[in-house]
C-alpha positions as CSV (number, residue, x, y, z in Angstrom):
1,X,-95.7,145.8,-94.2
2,X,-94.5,146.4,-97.3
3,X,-95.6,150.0,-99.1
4,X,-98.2,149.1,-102.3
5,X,-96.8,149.9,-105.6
6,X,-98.2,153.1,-107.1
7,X,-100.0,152.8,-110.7
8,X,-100.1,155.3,-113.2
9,X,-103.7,156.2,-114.8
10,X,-103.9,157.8,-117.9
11,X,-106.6,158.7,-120.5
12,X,-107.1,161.2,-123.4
13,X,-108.3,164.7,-123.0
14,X,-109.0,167.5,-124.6
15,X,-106.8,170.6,-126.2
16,X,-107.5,174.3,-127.0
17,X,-107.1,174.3,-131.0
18,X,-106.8,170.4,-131.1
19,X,-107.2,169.5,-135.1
20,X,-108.8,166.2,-135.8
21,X,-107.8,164.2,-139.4
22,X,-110.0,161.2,-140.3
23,X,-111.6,161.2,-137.2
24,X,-107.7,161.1,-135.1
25,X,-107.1,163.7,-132.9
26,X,-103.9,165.9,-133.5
27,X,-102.1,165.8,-131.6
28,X,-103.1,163.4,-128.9
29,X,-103.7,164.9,-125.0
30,X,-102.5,161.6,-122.5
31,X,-103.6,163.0,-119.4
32,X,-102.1,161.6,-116.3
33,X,-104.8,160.8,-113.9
34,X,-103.3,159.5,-110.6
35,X,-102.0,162.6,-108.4
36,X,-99.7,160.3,-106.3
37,X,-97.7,158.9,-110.0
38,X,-94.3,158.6,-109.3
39,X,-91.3,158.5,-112.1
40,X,-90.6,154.4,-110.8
41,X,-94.6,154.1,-111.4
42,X,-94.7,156.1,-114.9
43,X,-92.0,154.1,-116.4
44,X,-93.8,150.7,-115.4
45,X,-97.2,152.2,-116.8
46,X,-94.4,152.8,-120.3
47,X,-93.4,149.7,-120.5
48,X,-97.2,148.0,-120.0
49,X,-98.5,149.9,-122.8
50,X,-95.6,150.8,-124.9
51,X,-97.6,148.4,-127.6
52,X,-100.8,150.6,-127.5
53,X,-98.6,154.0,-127.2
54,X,-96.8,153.0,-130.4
55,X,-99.9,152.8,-131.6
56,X,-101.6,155.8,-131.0
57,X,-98.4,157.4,-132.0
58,X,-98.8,155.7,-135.6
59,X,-102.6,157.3,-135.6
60,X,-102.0,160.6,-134.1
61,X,-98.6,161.2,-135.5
62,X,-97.9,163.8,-132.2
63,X,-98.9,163.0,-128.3
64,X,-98.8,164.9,-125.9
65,X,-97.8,164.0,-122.1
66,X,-99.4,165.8,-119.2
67,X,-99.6,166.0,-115.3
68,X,-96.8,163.1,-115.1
69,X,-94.1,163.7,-112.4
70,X,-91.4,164.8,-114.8
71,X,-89.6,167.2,-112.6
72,X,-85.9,167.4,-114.1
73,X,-84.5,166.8,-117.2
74,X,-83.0,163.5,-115.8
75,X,-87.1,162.7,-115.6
76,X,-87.6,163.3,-118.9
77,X,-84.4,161.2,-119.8
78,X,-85.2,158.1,-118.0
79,X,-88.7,158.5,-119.7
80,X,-87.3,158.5,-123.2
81,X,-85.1,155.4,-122.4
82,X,-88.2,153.6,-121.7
83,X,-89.0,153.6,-124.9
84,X,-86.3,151.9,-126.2
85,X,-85.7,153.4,-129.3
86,X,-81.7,153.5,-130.4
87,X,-80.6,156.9,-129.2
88,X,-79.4,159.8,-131.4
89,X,-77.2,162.3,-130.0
90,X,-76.5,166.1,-130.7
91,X,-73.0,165.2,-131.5
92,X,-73.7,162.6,-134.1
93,X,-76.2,164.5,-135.3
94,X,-76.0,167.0,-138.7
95,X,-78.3,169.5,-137.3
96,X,-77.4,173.0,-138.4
97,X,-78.7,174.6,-135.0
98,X,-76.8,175.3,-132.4
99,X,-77.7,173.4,-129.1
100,X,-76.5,172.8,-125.7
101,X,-76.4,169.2,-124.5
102,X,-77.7,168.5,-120.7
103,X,-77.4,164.7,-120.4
104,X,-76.3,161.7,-123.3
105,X,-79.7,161.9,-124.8
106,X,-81.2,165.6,-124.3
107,X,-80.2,168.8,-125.3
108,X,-81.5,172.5,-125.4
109,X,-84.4,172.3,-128.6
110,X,-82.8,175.5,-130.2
111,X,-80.6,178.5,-129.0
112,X,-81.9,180.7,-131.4
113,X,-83.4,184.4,-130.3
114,X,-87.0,184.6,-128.7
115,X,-88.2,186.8,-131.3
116,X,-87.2,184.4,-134.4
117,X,-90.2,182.6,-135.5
118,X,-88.6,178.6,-136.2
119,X,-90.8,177.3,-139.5
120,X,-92.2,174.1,-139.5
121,X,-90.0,171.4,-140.8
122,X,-88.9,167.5,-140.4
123,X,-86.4,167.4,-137.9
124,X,-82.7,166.9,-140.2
125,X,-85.0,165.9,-143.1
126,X,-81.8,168.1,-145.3
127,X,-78.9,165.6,-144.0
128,X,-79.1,162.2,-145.2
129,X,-79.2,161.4,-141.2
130,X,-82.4,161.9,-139.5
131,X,-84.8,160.7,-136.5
132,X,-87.4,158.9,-137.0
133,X,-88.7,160.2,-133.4
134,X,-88.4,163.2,-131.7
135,X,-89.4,163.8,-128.0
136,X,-89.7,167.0,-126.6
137,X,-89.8,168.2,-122.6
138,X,-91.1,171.9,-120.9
139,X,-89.1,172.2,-117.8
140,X,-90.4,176.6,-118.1
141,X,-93.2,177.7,-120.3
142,X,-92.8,181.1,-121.8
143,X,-94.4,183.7,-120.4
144,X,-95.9,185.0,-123.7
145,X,-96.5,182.7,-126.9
146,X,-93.5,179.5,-127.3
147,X,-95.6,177.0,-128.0
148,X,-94.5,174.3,-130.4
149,X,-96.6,174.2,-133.5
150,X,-97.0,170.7,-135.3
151,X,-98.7,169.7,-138.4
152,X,-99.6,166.5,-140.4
153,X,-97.5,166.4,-143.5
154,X,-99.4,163.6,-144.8
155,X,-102.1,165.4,-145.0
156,X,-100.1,168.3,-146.2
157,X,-99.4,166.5,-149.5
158,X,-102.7,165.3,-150.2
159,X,-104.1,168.9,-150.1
160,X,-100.8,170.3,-152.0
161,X,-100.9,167.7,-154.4
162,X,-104.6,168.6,-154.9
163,X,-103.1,172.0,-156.3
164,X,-100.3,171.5,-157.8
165,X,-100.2,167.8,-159.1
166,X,-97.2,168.8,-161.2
167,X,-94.9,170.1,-158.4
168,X,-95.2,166.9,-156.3
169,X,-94.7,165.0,-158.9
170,X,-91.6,166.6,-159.3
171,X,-90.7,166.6,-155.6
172,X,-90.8,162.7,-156.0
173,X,-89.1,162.1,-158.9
174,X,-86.3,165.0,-158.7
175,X,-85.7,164.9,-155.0
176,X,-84.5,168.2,-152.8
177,X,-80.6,169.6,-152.4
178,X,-80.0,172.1,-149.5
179,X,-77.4,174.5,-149.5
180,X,-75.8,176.2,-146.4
181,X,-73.2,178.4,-145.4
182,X,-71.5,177.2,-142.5
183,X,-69.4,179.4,-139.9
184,X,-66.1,178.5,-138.6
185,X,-67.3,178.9,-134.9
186,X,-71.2,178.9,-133.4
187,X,-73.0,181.5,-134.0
188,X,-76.6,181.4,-131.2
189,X,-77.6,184.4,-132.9
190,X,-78.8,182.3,-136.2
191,X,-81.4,179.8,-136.3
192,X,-79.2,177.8,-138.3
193,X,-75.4,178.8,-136.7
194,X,-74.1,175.3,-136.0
195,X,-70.2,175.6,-137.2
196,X,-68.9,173.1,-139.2
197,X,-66.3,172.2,-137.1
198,X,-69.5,171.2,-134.4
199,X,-71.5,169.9,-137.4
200,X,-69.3,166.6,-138.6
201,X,-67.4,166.6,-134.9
202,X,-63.7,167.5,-136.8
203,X,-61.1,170.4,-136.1
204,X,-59.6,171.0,-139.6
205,X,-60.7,171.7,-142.7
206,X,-58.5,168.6,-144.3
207,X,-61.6,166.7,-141.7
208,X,-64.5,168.7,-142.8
209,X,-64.2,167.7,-146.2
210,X,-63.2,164.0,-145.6
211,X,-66.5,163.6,-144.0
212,X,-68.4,165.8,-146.6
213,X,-67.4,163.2,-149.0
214,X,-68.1,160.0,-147.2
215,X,-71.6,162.1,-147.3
216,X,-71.8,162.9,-150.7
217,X,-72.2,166.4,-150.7
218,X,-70.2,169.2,-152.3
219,X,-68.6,172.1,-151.0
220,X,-66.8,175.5,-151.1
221,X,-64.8,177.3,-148.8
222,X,-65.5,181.2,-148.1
223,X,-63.8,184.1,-146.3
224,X,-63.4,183.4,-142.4
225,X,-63.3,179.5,-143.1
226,X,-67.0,179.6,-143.6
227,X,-68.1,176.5,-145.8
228,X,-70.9,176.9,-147.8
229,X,-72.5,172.6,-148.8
230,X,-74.7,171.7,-150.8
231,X,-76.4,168.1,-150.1
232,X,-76.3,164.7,-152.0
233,X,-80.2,164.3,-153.6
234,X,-82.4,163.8,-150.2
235,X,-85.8,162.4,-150.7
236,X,-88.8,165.1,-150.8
237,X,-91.2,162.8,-150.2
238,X,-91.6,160.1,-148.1
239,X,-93.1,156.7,-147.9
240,X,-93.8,154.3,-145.0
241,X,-93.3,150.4,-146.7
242,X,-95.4,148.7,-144.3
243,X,-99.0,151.4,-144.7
244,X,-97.9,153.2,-148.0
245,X,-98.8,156.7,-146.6
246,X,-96.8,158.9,-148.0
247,X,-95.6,162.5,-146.2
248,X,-94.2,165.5,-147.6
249,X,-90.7,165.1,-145.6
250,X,-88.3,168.0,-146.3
251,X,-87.3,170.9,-145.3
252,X,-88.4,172.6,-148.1
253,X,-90.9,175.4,-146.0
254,X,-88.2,176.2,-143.5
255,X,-85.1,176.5,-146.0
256,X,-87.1,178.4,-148.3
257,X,-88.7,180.9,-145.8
258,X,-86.8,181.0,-143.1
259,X,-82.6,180.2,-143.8
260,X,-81.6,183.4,-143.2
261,X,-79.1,185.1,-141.6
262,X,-76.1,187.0,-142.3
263,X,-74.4,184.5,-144.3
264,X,-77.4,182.7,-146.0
265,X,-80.4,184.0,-148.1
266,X,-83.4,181.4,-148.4
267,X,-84.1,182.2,-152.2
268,X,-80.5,180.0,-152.6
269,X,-81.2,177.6,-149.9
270,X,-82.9,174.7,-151.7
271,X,-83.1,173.2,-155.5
272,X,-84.7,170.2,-157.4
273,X,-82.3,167.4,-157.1
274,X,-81.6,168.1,-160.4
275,X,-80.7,171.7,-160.2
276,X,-83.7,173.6,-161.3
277,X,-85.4,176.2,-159.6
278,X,-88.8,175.5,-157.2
279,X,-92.2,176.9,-158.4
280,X,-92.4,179.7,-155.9
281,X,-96.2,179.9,-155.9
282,X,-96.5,175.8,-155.0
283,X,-93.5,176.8,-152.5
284,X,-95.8,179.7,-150.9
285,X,-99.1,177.3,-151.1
286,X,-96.9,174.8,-149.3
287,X,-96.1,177.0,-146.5
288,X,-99.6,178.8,-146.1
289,X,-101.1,175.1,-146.6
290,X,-99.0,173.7,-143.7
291,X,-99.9,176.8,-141.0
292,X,-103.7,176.3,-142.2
293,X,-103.0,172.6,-140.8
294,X,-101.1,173.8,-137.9
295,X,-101.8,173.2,-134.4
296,X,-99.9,173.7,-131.4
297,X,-97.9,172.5,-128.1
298,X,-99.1,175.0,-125.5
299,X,-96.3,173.9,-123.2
300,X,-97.3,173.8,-119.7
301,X,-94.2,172.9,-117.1
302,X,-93.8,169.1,-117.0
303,X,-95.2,168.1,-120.4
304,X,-93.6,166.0,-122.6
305,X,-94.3,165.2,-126.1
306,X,-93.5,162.2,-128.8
307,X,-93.6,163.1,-132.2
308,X,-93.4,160.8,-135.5
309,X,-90.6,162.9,-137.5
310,X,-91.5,161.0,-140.6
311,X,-95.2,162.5,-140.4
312,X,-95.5,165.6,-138.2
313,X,-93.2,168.9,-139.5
314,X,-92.8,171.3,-135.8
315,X,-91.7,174.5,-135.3
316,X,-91.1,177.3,-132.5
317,X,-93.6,180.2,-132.2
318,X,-91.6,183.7,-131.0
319,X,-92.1,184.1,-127.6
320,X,-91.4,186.8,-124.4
321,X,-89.7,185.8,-121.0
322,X,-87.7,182.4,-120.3
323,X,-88.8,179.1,-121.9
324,X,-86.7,175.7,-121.2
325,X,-87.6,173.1,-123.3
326,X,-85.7,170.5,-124.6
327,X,-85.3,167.4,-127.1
328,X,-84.2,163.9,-127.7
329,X,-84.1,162.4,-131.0
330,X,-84.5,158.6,-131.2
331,X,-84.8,155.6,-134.1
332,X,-81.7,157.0,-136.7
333,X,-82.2,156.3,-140.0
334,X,-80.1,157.0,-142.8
335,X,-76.3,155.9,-143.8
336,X,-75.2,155.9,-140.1
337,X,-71.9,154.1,-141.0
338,X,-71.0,157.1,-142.4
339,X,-71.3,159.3,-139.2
């Protein structure tokens, strides 16, 4: 006799700290319910209700996977493909932190020192090449703090525009540019210490600038070959065609408090598209706004987690011990010729 298929079971539950906006959960707690689920099984119970998880994505903006059997990072991988969104690799990618890439689609979420706080921000919203979706896996917990915080941008802008109707207003017609100083060769102990001979996938500096302006930014060369950019206008904020919610996608909190390192000083880091300086007081209401709004991941081993980049800003709380957790990035969108 043949051996029944196993079916996956799986319903929402409850977090410590979970938010709720308009009545929707943030994020969303998918909790696996059948103790026997298999990865064969889990992928079937994807591609049944891949509909209705699009759609509670769309609602919550963040879920969150837990007690399925992801055991490796080749789990977690084969869960992601289910999906079927059009990958986006480290590699092609214009991230400026330094990863470490364990299969095609998933890499290391950030290399960057326990202690260092990561501020919330839209995944690569400061490239003109970004994600639309991010997953996220916990292969180790922490063994102090780690979690993943996530908040509603949406929402964000509503409450900031509520404050400072003149800032946002000037956020959507000026637009954001991002500056950055480069080094010539990673540097883990930086946040942001992606070289740019990693960051547009070149050896030369002759190739470094041929693909900077294909990209439209400008640039400078410093002592040691570092090479400080500065973007093309990127959008500030964001629109969806089909609902007309708009978002507060930028990286305007995490360049402005926390690009810093040896070579680069946040107070520098990002401009109006036009060149003029930021109000610093909507800047700090922004950022104390966006924590008020926070909630987080408390990564237990085997979670996984979608999140709508174009809605939900995530960051890295500091944490003690060894944490493993890592991404994928999905749905490109941007000027991908280019790249």
């Amino acid at each position: 006799m043949s051996t029944p298929a196993k079916t996956v079971m799986a319903e929402p539950a409850t977090l410590p700290r979970q938010a709720s906006f308009d009545g929707m959960e943030f994020p969303l707690l998918l909790q696996c319910r059948s103790p026997d689920a298999d990865l064969p099984a889990t992928l079937s119970w994807v591609a049944v209700n891949l509909g209705k998880i699009k759609e509670q994505l769309a609602r919550h903006a963040c879920i969150l996977f837990r007690g399925f059997p992801f055991r490796t990072v080749e789990d977690f991988d084969a869960f992601v493909v289910a999906f079927g969104f059009e990958p986006f690799t480290y590699e092609r990618s214009l991230s400026n932190a330094v990863r470490l890439s364990r299969t095609r689609r998933v890499f290391t979420a950030n290399e960057s020192p326990p202690a260092f706080q990561i501020p919330l921000h839209h995944e690569m919203a400061q490239t003109p090449l970004y994600p639309a979706r991010i997953f996220f896996y916990c292969e180790k917990p922490a063994a102090h703090g780690g979690a993943t915080a996530v908040c509603r941008s949406d929402i964000l802008l509503s409450r900031l525009e509520h404050r400072h109707p003149r800032f946002v207003a000037d956020c959507r017609a000026k637009g954001l540019r991002y500056t950055n100083i480069m080094p010539a060769e990673n540097d883990p102990a930086s946040g942001m210490g992606r070289s740019w001979r990693s960051t547009f996938g070149v050896t030369s500096p002759d190739a470094a600038e041929e693909k900077l302006r294909q990209l439209g930014y400008m640039w400078e060369w410093l002592e040691n070959q570092s090479l400080r950019t500065t973007t093309p206008v990127l959008q500030a904020v964001w629109r969806d065609p089909g609902t007309g919610r708009e978002s507060f996608f930028n990286q305007l909190i995490a360049a402005s408090t926390g690009w810093r390192d040896r070579r680069n000083d946040p107070a520098k880091a990002v401009t109006f598209g036009d060149g003029s300086p930021l109000d610093v007081n909507a800047v700090h209401d922004a950022a104390a706004l966006a924590e008020e709004l926070t909630a987080d991941l408390p990564w237990q081993a085997g979670d996984a987690a979608l999140l709508d980049n174009m809605v939900a800003m995530h960051g890295r709380r500091p944490f003690e011990g060894q944490r493993r957790v890592f991404a994928a990035l999905g749905d490109p969108r941007g000027p991908a010729a280019v790249c």
